[in-house]
PATORLO-537339 format. One record per residue: x, z, y of N, C-alpha, C in turn; residue in three letters. Coordinates in steps of 0.2 Angstrom, whole numbers, plus 5000, padded with zeros to 4 digits. Atoms other than C-alpha are relative to their C-alpha. Example, Ala and Ser with C-alpha at 12.3 -4.5 7.8 and 13.67 -1.06 7.14 Angstrom:
BEGIN
500450004994506250394978500450005006ala499649994994506850364995499650035005ser
***
This chain:
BEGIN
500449944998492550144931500450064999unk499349935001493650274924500650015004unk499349984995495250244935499650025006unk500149994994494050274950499750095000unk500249945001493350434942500450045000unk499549965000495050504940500150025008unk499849994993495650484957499650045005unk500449954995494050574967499950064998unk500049905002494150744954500650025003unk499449964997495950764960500250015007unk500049994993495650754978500150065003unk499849924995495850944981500450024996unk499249965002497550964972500350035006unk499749994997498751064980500349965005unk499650044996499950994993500650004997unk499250025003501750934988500350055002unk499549954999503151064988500449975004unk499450034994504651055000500549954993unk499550065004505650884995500750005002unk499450024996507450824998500049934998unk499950075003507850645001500649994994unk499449995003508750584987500649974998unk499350034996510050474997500550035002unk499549954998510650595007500050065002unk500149925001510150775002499850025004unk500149994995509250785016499450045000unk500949965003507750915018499349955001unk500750054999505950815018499750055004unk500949964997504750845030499649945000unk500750054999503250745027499649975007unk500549964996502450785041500749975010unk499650004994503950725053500349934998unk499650105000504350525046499549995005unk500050034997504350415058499349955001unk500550054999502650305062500149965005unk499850054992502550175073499350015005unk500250004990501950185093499249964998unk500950045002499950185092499849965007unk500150064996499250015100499350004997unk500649995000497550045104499549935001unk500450074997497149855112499949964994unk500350055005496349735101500749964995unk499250075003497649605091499849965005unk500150084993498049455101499549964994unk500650055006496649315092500549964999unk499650035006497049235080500550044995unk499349985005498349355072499750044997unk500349945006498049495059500650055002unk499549964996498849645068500250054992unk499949985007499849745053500350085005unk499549934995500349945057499950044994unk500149945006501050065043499850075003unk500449934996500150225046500650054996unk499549965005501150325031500749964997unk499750025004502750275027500450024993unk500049985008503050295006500949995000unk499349985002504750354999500050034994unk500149995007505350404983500450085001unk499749945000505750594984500350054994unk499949965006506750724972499650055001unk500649955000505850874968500450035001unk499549934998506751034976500050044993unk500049955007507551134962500049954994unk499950035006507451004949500649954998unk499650015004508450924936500749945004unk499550074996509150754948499549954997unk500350045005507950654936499250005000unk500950014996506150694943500150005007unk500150044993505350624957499350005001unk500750024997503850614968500049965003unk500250064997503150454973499450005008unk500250004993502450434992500049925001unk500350064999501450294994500149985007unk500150044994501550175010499249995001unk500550014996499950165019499949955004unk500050064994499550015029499449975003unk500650054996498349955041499849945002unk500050094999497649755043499550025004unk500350034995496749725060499949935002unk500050075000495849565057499249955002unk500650005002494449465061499550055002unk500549954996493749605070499650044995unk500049945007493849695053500650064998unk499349964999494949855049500150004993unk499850005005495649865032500550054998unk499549975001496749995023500249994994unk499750025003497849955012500450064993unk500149945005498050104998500150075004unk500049954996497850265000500250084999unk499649984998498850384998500150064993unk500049985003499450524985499350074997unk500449955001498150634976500150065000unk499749925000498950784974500350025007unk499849994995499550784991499550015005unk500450034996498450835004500249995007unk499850034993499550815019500049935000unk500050075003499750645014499249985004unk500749994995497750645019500050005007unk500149994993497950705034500549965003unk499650064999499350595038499849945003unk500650064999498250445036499750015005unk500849994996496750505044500550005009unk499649984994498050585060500249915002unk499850064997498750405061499749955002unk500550024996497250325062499850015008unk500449974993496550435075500649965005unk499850034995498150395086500049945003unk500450074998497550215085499450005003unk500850004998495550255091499849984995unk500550035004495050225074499850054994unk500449955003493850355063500049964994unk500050015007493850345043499549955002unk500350045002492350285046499849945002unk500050064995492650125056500449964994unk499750025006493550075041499849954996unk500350055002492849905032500049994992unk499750045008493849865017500550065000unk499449975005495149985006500149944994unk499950035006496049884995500750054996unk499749965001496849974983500849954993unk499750055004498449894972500250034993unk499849995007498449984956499650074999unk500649935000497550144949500450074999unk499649915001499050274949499950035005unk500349954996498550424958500450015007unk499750014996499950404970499649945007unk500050084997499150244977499150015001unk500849985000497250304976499850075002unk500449965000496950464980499750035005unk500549984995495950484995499649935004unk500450054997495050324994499050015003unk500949984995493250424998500250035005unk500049964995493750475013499949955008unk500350075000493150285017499449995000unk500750015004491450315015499549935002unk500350074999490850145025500349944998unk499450055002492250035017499649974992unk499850025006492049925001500750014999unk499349995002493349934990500149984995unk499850065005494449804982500650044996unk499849965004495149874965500049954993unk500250065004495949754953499449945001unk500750074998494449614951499150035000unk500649954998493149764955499850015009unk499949994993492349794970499250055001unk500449935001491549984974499749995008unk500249964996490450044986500250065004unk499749934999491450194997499650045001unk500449965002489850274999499950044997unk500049955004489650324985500249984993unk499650035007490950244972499549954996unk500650035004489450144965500549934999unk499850085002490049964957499549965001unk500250054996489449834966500149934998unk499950125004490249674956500649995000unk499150044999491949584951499849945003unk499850084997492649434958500649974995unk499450045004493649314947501050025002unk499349984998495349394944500549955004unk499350064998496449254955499650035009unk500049994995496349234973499550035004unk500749974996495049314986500250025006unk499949974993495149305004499350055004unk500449944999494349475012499849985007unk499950024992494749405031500449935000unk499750084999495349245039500649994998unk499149994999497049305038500350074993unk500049995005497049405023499649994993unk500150035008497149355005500150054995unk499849975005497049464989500549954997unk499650035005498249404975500150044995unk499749965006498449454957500650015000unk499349995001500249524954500250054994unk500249955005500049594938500850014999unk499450005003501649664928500050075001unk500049935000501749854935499450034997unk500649975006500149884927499849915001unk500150085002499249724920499249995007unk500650024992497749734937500150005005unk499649994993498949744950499849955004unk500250074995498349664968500650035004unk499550024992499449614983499749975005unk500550044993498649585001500749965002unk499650044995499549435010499749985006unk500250014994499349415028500249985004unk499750054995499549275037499950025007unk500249974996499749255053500150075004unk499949934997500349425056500550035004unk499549994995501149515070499950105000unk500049914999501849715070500450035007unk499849984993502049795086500149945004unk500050054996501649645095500549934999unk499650055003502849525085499949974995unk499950065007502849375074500050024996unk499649985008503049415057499949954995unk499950035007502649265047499250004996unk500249995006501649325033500350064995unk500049935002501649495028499850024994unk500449995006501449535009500250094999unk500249935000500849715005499950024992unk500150015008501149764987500050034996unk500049945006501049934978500650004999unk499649975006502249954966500449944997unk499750065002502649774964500749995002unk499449984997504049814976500150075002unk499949944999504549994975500250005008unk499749984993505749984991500549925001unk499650055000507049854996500750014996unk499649975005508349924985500249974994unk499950025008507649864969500049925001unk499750055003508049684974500649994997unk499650025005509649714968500350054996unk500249945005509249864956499549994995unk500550035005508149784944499850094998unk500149935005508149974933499550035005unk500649964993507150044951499249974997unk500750025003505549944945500049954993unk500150035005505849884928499850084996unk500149925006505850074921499350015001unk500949994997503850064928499849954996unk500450085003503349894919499750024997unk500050005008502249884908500149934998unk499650085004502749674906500749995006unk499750044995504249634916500049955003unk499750084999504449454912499349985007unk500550004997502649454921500150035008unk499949984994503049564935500649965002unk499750035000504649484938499949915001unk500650054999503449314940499850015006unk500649964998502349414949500550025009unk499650004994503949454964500349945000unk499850064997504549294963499449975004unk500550014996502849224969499950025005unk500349974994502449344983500749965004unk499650004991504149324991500149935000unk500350064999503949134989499649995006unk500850034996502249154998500250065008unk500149954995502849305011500849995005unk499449974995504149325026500450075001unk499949965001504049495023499550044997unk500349975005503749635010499750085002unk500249964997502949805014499850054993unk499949975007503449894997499550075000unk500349915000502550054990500150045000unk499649944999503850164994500550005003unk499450014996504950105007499849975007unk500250064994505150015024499749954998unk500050065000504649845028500749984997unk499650044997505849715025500149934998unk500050085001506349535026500249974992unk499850035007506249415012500949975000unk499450045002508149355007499849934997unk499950065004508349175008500149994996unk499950025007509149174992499450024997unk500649995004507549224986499649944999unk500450065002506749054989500149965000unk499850065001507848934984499849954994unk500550035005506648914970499450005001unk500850005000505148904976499849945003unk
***
């Protein structure tokens, strides 16, 4: 109850300062990443249509040391089941970030409040902060599950697996905080294409980088040995990753020669 109290006092922070990337010292505009082409038609049946609305990156702060950083959460959409799902929801302090979201729906014909389910993958403010803006959604948080009306707690579900729709599954992936979830989505197709099995995962996977940067998401653990478990699993179970602050990208077959 407390990590959900925190997040809906900070919904009217300011907005983020001007950023630069800090690949290639590029100036940040928020407000000008790239989303992908809004596809208004149903999913084909049977599949679980997947579409990032916001995509999440790790930015320097203009003027500061090299050594801070602001985090831009990945947004993502699951169309399933003739149910809409959102996938975390975006920084608190930032209110473009907001509008983002909401703006990216619309280009699809779909209003906050058509919204069913938010699942949220962990309680940092980056990852939660404009989940009332949901108000007809439940909302899957850790092994808690709220009311978006009006944040009310409405009941857990045993921390392990929990399918929400045909074609998505929660899943534990604790280790970046110890109540970390991950949606996997079978059966999934983005912009009209096969994908496999789509796993959606907070913080569990920063970006594609840290697979072979370990120091990118071990400086954030609170267990490694556990998160580290916790990404061998998912990419086990997924074709592809949809990190908390990066592109999509595909799993490395060297990644499952142990699974």
């Amino acid at each position: 109850m407390l990590s959900i109290s925190f997040f809906v006092i900070l919904l009217s922070s300011a907005a983020l300062a001007q950023h630069y990337d800090p690949f290639n010292r590029q100036p940040y505009h928020p407000k000008r990443r790239p989303h992908q082409p809004a596809t208004k038609s149903p999913p084909t049946a049977g599949k679980a249509r997947v579409t990032i609305i916001d995509q999440g990156l790790i930015v320097s702060k203009q003027n500061g040391n090299g050594k801070d950083f602001e985090f831009v959460a990945t947004v993502a959409l699951i169309e399933d089941s003739g149910k809409k799902i959102i996938f975390d929801t975006a920084t608190a302090t930032d209110n473009d970030s907001k509008q983002r979201m909401i703006n990216g729906l619309k280009r699809l014909g779909i209003e906050t409040g058509a919204i069913n389910y938010v699942i949220l993958s962990h309680a940092h403010l980056d990852h939660t902060g404009h989940a009332n803006a949901f108000q007809n959604a439940k909302i899957y948080f850790g092994s808690h599950v709220f009311s978006g009306h009006s944040l009310k707690y409405i009941g857990t579900y045993e921390f392990g697996e929990y399918n929400v729709t045909s074609h998505v599954k929660i899943v534990p992936t604790p280790g970046h905080t110890s109540s970390c979830i991950s949606a996997l989505v079978s059966n999934a197709q983005q912009n009209n294409i096969d994908m496999g099995t789509i796993a959606i995962t907070g913080d569990l996977f920063f970006k594609v980088e840290d697979l072979t940067d370990a120091s990118i998401w071990q400086g954030s653990a609170t267990d490694i040995a556990q998160q580290a478990t916790s990404r061998a699993s998912i990419m086990c179970d997924a074709d592809y990753i949809i990190p908390g602050h990066g592109p999509l990208f595909k799993v490395p077959t060297t990644a499952k020669t142990s699974c």
